[in-house]
Structures are given as structure tokens and as C-alpha cells.
N, C-alpha and C positions, 0 to 999 in steps of 0.2 A: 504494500500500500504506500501510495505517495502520500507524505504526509507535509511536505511543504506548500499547501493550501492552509493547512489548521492553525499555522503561526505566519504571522506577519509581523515585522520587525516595527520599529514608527519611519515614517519617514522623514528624513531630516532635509530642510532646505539650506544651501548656504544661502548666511546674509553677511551683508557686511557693515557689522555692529560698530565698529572702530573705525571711524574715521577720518579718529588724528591721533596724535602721538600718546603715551604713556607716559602720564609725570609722576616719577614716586617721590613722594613730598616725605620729611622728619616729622615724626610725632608731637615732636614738641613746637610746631611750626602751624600746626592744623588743629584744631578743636574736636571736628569730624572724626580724624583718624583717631584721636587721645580716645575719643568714646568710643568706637569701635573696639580698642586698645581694652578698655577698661571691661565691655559687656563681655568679651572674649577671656581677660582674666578671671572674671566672676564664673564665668559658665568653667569654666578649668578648675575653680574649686570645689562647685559642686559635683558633678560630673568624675572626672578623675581621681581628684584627691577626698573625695565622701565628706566633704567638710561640711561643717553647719556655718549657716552666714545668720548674724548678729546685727543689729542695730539700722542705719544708713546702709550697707552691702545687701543686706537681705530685703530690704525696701527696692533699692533700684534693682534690683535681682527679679522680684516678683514685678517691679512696672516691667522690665524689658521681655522677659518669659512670657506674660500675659498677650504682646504685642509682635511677639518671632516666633519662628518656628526651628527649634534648637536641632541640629542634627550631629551625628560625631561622623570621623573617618576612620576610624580605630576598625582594626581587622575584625575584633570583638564585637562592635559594632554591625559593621556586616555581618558575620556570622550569625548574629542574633536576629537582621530584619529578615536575613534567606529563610531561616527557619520559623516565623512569623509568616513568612507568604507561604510557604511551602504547608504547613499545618492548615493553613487557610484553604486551599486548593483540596485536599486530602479530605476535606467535610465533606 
């Protein structure tokens, strides 16, 4: 049986997103970046190092959580969403 009828891949279009140069700016130069800087440290203590955030951290921790959608890259990570779709599938 053929079975490359039953999956289809997505189809990707090029576009051309970029176009103009790449400026990597200093943290200490950008506001933008500093908070970027800062929601990415918070999400690293919760997340990784299992920490409990306390006072002000645990404040802007839950405004930015409320508002993003927090993903990791961690192999552990994947492993854990394949087996989350894959159990899904199996119902």
C-alpha cells in the first residue's frame, strides 16, 4: 500500500522577511533587549533550576507567563512533547 497520500508534510512558502540588515545592539544600550534579558532569566529559574521566585520576580514572572507562551529547547523537553502527541494519537 502507498501510503504517501495519508501524510502531507505543510507547505512552506519562501518569503523574504528580512529586508535589511541585522543590528545586534548591547544590553545595556536597549531597554527592549534588558527585558527580554531579564523574562529569559526568570523563566531559567523557574524552569531549570526549580527555584521559587519571591516578592517583585514572582510578580513580573506571573504578569509575563500570563501574557507568553513559555516553550524550552532542552532534548528533555522534546522528548517529553513527542511522547505527549504520541499518547495523544494512541486514544
Amino acid at each position: 500500500m502507498d501510503s504517501s497520500e495519508l501524510y502531507s508534510g505543510p507547505i512552506i512558502d519562501a518569503a523574504n522577511y528580512f529586508s535589511g540588515n541585522i543590528e545586534f545592539v548591547n544590553s545595556g544600550n536597549n531597554v527592549g533587549v534588558q527585558l527580554v534579558d531579564l523574562a529569559i532569566w526568570l523563566n531559567k529559574r523557574v524552569y531549570d533550576m526549580k527555584q521559587d521566585l519571591k516578592g517583585d520576580c514572582l510578580e513580573l514572572y506571573k504578569f509575563i507567563a500570563e501574557r507568553s507562551v513559555l516553550d524550552g529547547f532542552s532534548l528533555e523537553q522534546l522528548e517529553y512533547i513527542l511522547a505527549e502527541e504520541f499518547n495523544k494519537l494512541r486514544q
